[in-house]
N, C-alpha and C positions, 0 to 999 in steps of 0.2 A: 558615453551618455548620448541619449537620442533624444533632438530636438525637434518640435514639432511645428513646426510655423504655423500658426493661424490669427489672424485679424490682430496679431500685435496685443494680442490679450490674454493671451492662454496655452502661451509657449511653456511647456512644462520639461523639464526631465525625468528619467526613471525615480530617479531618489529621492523628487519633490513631489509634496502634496498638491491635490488642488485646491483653490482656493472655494469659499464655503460655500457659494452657489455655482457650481461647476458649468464650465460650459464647455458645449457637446463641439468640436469645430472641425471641421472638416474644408477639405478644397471643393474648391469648384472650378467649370474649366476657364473659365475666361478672368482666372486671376484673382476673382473677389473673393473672399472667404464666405463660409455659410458656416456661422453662429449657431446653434441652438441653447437656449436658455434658460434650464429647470432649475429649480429652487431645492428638487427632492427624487426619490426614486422614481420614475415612470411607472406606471400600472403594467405588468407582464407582457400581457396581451394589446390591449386597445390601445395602451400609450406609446408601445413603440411598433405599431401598426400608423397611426399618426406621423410617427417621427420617420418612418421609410418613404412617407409621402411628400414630405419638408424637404427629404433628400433629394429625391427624384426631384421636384419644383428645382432643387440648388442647381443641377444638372442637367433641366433639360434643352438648355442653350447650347448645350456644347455637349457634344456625346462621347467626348476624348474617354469620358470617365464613366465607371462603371460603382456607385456603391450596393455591396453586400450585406446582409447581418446574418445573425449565425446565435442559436442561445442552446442550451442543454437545460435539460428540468432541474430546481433546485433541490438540493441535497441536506440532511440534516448532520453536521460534525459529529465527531468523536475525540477526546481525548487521547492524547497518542503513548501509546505504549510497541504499538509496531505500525510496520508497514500498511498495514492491514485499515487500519482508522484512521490511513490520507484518502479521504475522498480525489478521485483521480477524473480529472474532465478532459474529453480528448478533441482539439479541432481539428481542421484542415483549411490549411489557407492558399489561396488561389495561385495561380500563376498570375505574374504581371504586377502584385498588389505591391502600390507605393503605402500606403498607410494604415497600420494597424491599429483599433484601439479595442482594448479589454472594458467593460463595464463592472466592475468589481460590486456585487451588493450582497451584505450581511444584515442581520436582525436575527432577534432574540426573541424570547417568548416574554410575557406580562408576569411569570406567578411571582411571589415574593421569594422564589428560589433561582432566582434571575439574576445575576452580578453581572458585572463589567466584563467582559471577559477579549482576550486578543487573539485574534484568526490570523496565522500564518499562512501564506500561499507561498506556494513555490511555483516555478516557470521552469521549463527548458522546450526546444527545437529537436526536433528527433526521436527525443524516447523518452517516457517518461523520468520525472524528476530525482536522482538518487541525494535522498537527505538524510541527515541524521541530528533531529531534533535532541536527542537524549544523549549524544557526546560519549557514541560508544566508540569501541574500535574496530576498524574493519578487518578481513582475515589479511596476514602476509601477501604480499605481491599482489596486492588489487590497486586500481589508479580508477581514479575518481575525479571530475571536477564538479565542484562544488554548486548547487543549484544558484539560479538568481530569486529570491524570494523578497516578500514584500507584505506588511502587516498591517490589520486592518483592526480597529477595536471598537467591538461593539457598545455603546454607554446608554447610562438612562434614556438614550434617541429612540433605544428600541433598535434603529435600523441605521444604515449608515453605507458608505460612498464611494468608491476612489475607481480614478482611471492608471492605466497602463498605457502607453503609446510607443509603437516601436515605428521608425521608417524603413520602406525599404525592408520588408521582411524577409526573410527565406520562405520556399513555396513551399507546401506538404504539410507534414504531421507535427503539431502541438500542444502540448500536453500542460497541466496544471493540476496542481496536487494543492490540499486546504486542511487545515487540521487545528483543532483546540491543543492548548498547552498537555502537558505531561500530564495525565492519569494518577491521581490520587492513590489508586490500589486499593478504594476500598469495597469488598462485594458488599454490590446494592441486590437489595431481593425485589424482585420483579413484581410491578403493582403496590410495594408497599410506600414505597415513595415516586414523587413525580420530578424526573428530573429534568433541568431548563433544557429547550430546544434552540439551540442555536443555526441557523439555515445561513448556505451561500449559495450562490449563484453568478456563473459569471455568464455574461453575452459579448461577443465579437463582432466589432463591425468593421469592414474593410474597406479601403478603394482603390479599385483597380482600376490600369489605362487599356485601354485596346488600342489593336495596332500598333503594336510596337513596333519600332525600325528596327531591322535587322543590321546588323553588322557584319559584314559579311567578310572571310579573311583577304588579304593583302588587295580588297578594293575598299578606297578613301569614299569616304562617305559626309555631306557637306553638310553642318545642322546650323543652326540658330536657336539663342537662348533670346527671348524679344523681350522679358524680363525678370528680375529677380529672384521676383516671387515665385515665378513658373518657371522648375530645374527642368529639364530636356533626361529623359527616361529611352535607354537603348541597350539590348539583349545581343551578345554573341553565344553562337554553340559551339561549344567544345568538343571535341572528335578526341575517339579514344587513342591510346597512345600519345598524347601529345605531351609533349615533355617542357615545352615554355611557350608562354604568349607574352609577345610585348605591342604595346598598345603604344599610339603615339598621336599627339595631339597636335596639330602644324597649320601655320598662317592664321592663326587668330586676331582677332583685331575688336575693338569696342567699337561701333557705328566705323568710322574709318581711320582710327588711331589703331597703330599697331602694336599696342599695349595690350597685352592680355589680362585677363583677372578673372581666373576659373577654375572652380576643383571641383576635379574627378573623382568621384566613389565607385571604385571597382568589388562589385563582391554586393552580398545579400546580410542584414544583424541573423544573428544567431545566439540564443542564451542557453548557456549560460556564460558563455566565451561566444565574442564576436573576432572575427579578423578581417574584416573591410580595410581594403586598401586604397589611401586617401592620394592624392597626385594633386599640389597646388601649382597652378599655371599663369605666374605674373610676369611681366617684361614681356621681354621681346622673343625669337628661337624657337624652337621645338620645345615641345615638352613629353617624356617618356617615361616607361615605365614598362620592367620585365618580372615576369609571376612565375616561377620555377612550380610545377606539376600542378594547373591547375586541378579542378574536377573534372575528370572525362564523364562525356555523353550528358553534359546539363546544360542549360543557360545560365550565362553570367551574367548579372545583372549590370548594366551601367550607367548612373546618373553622372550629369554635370550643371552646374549650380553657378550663376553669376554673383562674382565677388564687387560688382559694381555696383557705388552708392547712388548712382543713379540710374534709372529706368532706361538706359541706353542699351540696343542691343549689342548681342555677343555672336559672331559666326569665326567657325573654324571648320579643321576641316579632322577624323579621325578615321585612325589608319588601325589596323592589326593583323598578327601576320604570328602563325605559329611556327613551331621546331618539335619535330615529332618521331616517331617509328611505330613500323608494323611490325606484325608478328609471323612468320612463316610455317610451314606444315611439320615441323620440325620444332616447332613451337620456341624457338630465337625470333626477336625482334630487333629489327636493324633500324639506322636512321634515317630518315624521310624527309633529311630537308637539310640544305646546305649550311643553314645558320647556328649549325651546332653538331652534335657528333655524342650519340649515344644508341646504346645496346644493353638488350637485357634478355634474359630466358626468362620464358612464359611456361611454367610449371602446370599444365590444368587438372584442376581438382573437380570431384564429385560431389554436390550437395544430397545427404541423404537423411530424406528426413525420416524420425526415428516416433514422432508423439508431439501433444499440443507444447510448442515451443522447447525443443527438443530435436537440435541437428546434430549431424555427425560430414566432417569432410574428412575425404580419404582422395590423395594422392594416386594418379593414376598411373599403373604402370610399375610404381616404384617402390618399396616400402619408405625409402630414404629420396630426400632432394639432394642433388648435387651441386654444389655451391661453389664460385671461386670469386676470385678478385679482380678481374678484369671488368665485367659488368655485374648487374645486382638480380638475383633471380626472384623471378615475381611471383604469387601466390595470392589466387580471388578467393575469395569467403563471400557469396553471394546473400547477405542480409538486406537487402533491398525490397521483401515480399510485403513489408506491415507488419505482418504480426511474429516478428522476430524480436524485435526492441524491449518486450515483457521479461525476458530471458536474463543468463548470463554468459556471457563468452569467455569459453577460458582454453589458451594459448600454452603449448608445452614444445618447449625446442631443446635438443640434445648434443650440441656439436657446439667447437670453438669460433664464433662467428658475430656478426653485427646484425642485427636486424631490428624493423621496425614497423609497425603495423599501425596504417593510418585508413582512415576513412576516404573515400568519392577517389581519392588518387593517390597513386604511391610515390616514393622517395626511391629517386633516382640517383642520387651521387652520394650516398652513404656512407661508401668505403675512404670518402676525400675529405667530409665536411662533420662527421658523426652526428648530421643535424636532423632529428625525425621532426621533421613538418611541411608542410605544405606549403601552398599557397595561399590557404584557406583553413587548414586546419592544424592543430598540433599534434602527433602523433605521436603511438609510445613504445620508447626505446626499449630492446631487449641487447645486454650488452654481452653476449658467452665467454668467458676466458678460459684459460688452461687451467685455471684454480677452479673455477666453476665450469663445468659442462653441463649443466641443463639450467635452463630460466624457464619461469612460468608467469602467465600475464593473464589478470580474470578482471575482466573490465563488467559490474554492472550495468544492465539497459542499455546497451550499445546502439549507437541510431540507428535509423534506418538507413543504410547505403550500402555501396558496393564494401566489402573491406580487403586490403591489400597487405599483405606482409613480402618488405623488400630484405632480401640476407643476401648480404657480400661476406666474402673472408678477409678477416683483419691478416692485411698486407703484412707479413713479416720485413725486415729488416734488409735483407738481402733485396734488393728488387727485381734482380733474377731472377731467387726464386719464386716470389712474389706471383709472377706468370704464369707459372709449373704448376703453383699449389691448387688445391681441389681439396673439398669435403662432401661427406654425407652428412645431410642433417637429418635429425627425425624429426617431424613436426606433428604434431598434434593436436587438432586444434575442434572444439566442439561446445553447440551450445545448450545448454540445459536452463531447469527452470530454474533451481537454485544450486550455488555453490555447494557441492560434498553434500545434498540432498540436504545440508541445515545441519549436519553431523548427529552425534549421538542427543545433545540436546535440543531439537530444534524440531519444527515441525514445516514444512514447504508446503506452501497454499497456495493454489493457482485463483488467482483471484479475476474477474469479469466487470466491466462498465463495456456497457451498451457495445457487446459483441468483441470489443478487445482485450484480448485475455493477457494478463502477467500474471508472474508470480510473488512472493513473497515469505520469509520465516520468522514465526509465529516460536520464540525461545521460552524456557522453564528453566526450573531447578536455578535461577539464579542468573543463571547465563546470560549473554546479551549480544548485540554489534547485526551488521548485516546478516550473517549467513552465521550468528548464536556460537559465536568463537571469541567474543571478550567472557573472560574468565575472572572479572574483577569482580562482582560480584556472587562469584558462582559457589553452589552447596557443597558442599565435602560429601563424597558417600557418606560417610558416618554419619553427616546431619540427614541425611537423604534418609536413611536407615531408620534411624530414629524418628523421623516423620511421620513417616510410614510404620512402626510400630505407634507410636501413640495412634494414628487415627484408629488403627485396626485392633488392639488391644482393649480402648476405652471400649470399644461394645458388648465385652464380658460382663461387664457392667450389668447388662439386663442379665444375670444370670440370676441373680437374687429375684426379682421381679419373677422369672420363670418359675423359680422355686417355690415360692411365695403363689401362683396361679396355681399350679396343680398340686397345692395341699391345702388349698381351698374349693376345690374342683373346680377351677375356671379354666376348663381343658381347652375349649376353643380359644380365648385370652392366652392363652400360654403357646400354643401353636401358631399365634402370629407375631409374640414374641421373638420363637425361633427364629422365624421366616425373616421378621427385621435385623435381627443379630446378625446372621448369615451372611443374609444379601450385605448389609452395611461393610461388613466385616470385609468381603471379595471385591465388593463396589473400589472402596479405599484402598486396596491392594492394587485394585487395576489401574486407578487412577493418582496414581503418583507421576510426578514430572519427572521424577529421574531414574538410577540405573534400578533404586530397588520397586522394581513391579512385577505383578504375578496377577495374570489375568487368568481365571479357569474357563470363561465362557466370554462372548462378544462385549463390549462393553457398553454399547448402546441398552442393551438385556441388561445389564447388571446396573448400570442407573434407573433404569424405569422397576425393576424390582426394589431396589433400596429407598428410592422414591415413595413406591405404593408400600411399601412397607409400613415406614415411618407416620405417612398419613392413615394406615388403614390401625397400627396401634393408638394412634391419638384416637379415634372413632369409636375403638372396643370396648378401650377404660373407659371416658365417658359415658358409652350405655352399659357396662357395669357398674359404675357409680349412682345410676339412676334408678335401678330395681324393679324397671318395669318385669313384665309374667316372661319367661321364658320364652315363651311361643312370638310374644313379640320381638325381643330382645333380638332373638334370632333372623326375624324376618327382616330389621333394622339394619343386623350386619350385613347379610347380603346384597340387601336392596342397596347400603352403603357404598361395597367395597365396589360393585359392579360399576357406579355411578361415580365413584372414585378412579378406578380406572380409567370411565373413557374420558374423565375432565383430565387427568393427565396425557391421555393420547394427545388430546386437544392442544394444552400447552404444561409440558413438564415444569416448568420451572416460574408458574406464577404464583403470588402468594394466596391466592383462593382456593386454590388447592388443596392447602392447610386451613387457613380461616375459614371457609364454608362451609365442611364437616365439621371444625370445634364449632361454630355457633351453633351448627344447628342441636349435634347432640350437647350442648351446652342449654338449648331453650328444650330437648327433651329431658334433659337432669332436672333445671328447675321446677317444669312444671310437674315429673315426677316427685319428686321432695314437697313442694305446696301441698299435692292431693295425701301423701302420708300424714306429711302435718296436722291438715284441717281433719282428713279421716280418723288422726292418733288424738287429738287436740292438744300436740302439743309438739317442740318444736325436731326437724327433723334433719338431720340425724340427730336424736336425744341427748346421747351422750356426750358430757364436755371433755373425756381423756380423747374421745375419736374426734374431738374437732381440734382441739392440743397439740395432740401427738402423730398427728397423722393428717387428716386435713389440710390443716394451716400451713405445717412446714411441706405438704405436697406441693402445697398452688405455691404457695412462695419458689419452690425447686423449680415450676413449672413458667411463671413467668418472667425469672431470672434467666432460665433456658431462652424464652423467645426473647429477651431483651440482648442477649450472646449474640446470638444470631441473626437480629436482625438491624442492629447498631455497633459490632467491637469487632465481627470480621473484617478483616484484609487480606490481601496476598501474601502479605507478612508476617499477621499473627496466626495464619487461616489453622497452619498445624496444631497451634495450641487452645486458643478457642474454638474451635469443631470440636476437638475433643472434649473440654467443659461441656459443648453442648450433650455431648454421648453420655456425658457422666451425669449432667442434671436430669435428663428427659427418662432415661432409667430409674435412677433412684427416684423421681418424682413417682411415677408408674408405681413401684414399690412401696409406698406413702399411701398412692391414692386408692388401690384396689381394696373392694370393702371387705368386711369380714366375712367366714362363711355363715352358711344359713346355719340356724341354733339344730333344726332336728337332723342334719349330717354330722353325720360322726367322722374324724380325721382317718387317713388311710391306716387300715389296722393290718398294715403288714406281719406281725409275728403271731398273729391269731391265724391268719390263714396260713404260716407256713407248719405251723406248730400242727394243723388238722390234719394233713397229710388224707390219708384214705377213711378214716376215722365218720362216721356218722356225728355231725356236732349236733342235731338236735332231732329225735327219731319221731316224728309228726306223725305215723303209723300208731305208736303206745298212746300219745293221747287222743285218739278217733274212739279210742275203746277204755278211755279213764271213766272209773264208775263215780258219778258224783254223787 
């Protein structure tokens, strides 16, 4: 837990809220805290334009300190069903920065479709956050640590609060992922309902010191803590190869008691796993402390903090001093420094990149790495560019041997201690036996750093031959956007916030987990199968209706029939989630046909239901479908699409039927069996159909309600088309086939009938 000193009033940890009028606190340099004290959310703009100003007044006595702020444009959530619906916020935090604080703020919208509802955030350092809200499983051989997350719930406030405070943060890339609870599953139709908008927004503000003191190796460096409140903040750099730093604290004293009372924080927080290493310095003697591989080529961060209860100063004096090796043209690394004794071979590999987040390393020289037991041979995977950490890393080794892939620095004594971790990070074991010869290791979002895989060979028994022994390993190792591309049921989306691109997969048919390999919910072909024939069978349905158009000659009515069976028919073929699909043409094409289809049959029957003169009828359809078209160019899938051609040919039907009416004097359509038998139970078919559909789908019942819907919307159709006209006579097929070459009626004989 990270604690945040200020004015003794607003010391909070991560797991604690704040209290109901929060307050904003920050240091300052000459020891007094700077308060800020809102009651409510600040105004975006103008109110912390304001408050950078309060900052600056806190700070301009002392220039030790530097504050920053940092905001991203608010975002509207989603319910989560994948990856895809964590709004992803990405910062960068400074070199130097002792204090971090999140501004967390949420709000909801006013309508009466507005509830309580709880914002999840997640946190991590380095790469975006890998979660798993919905408790799937992820594929075999993936290692994950678990995000640091934290909830926020919106209530009748409307809006609402909280801070995050880290000390002492790590520099670079930070990420923050936000998402509403699990997704209902029910399809909502676009425009026909309003649903609550719920917005987050986080801002960052830092303080960083300038001028850091360097630490520089094996010269003692003399500092003073002058008080409590104000810890002493000091950076060493790490040089590469170096295999240990021990640090060491000596001749401390309180004002002139040679009593020490001082802890050392070596190391930067890191979430979701932090490893800062603490060193309490009381009594009398030295006080020390050795870091086996720290990070090569960073700074380390070093605070030290007076444990003394009163404002007496602290001076000591501190030392550090590495143990190290280089690498020669021969690519063996030897040891560099008397106070230890190690060797490794340096393997160098080719980063080649292949597409957006999308590496490939290849081994140079070698197909296989040679590996023994005497030293550990090393292997870089250069993830350190940014935009790698969207990705997945996954790691394939083939021989019997120990190895371990950690981040910023690798594990040097492997073959003695079986222990993969660092100084600073935990790293993950690949363990090879004689029983097993190959392991595989798929780490999601991997940070940003250098990455290193250390393999020694597990020392046989003899330790003769122990020395002798030698392998080839094959290694494998490369980064894509998703795991096995999401496999057969999954879909990989690379997905973008403000220029940094990951990835993510978007599962069906049931399926579920990171990379759509939990199978606990998953469809059987056979249900898949069967899906897939109901959607696509129900729209024979309209065959009746067809029939029923061209024996009434509603030849044009009947040809957009077709046109909607069809397209419906391939539409729902192509668009099934699982194995049974069969697409004939693009799919994009086959939704905007089965689309205009659907709408341009609702449009035909209604102005044949209304009996305006042909000539116009005609003009109606056209000017219709044209206009129908480009409002779905526009937007496919809103509900005026549908509604704005039923009303309108709905107020052309009325006011057709009024003028029969008033012009027959009496009521129109006249007859009570066509309003009985036909009619009534149409429109009943018809708004049973739009109540399916636009209230009782799901994701779950979508197979079996769509199809109700195909069954109503047909047979309604078949209901509503009117009769023919009385002076057409039905098609008189056996008259014309019966006439053959025959004169059926010889118009020549009567020019010359004598009357």
């Amino acid at each position: 837990m990270v604690v945040v000193p200020c004015c003794g009033c607003c010391a909070h940890t991560l797991s604690q809220r704040p209290p109901p009028n929060p307050l904003l606190c920050l240091f300052d340099g000459g020891n007094q805290a700077c308060c800020l004290h809102h009651t409510g959310i600040l105004p975006h703009r103008e109110g912390f334009s304001l408050l950078l100003l309060l900052l600056l007044h806190c700070y301009i006595e002392n220039v030790m300190y530097v504050s920053e702020y940092f905001s991203q444009s608010a975002q509207k959530l989603s319910f989560y069903s994948w990856y895809g619906n964590a709004k992803l916020f990405h910062f960068r935090v400074p070199e130097d920065t002792i204090l971090l604080r999140w501004l967390l703020q949420a709000s909801r919208g006013k309508g009466p479709e507005c509830t309580s509802m709880q914002i999840t955030i997640h946190f991590r350092y380095g790469a975006p956050p890998v979660i798993n809200p919905l408790g799937t499983h992820f594929p075999s051989n993936t290692t994950i640590h678990p995000s640091y997350n934290q909830t926020i719930t919106v209530t009748a406030a409307l809006q609402n609060s909280t801070f995050v405070n880290i000390t002492n943060p790590a520099a670079g890339d930070w990420f923050i992922a936000a998402h509403l609870p699990e997704a209902a599953g029910k399809i909502e139709v676009k425009g026909f309902s309003s649903p609550c908008a719920y917005i987050f927004q986080p801002d960052m503000f830092v303080l960083r010191t300038i001028d850091v003191p360097v630490l520089e190796p094996d010269t003692p460096m003399q500092q003073t803590i002058v008080s409590p409140a104000r810890p002493l903040h000091v950076k060493i750099f790490i040089p590469e190869y170096t295999t240990m730093l021990h640090f060491e604290l000596r001749r401390c004293m309180v004002n002139v008691s040679m009593t020490c009372a001082v802890r050392v924080t070596l190391g930067s927080v890191t979430l979701p796993q932090s490893f800062q290493k603490m060193l309490n310095c009381t009594g009398r003697g030295r006080c020390s402390m050795t870091l086996d591989s720290p990070p090569w080529e960073k700074r380390l961060q070093i605070t030290a903090e007076s444990l003394s209860t009163t404002s007496a100063s602290v001076s000591f004096e501190m030392i550090a001093s590495f143990s190290g090796a280089w690498s020669d043209h021969e690519g063996y690394a030897q040891n560099a420094s008397t106070q230890g004794s190690s060797c490794l071979h340096n393997q160098p590999v080719i980063r080649e990149d292949l597409d957006v987040v999308s590496v490939r390393f290849r081994v140079i020289n070698e197909p296989s790495v040679p590996v023994q037991s005497e030293f550990p041979t090393l292997l870089l995977f250069n993830l350190n560019t940014g935009v790698d950490s969207g990705g997945t890393l996954m790691l394939n080794l083939n021989a019997s041997v120990a190895a371990c892939l950690s981040a910023a620095s690798p594990v040097l004594s492997l073959n003695s201690t079986h222990n993969c971790s660092t100084a600073f990070f935990q790293g993950y074991l690949l363990n090879v036996t004689m029983s097993s010869m190959e392991a595989t290791l798929i780490i999601p979002y991997p940070e940003t750093a250098n990455w290193f895989l250390s393999m020694q060979l597990n020392c046989p028994k003899n330790q003769g031959e122990c020395d002798k022994a030698k392998a080839k390993v094959t290694v494998s190792a490369y980064l894509s956007p998703c795991f096995d591309d999401c496999g057969t049921y999954g879909q990989c989306s690379l997905l973008r916030r403000h220029g940094y691109l990951y990835a993510g997969c978007s599962c069906k048919a049931g399926w579920g987990g990171w990379s759509c390999t939990d199978n606990t919910k998953a469809q059987s072909v056979g249900t898949q199968t069967l899906a897939t024939l109901l959607l696509t069978l129900s729209n024979l349905l309209f065959l009746p209706a067809i029939a029923i158009a061209v024996y009434r000659y509603y030849l044009v009515e009947a040809s957009v029939y077709i046109y909607t069976m069809f397209f419906s028919t391939f539409y729902h073929a192509c668009d099934q989630p699982g194995v049974a699909v069969m697409c004939i043409m693009d799919y994009d094409t086959l939704q905007y046909c089965d689309f205009l289809g659907s709408v341009v049959s609702i449009w035909v029957t209604i102005l044949c239901m209304s009996r305006v003169k042909k000539i116009l009828k005609y003009v109606l359809f056209v000017l219709g479908i044209l206009i129908i078209a480009m409002s779905l160019q526009l937007d496919r899938k809103g509900i005026w699409n549908m509604m704005g051609p039923c009303l309108f040919a709905l107020v052309i039907l009325a006011t057709a039927w009024v003028y029969l009416g008033v012009k027959r004097c009496h009521c129109y359509p006249s007859s009570w069996k066509r309003w009985v038998f036909y009619l009534l139970p149409g429109i009943t078919l018809a708004f049973v159909a739009i109540a399916v559909y636009a209230f009782m789908e799901t994701n779950d019942n979508y197979y079996y309600t769509h199809r109700i819907w195909h069954i109503l919307v047909a047979t309604s159709v078949a209901f509503l088309l009117p009769p023919q006209d009385k002076h057409k006579k039905p098609w008189a097929w056996p008259q014309k086939l019966i006439c053959r070459y025959q004169i059926c009626q010889n118009d020549r004989e009567e020019l010359y009938a004598v009357t």
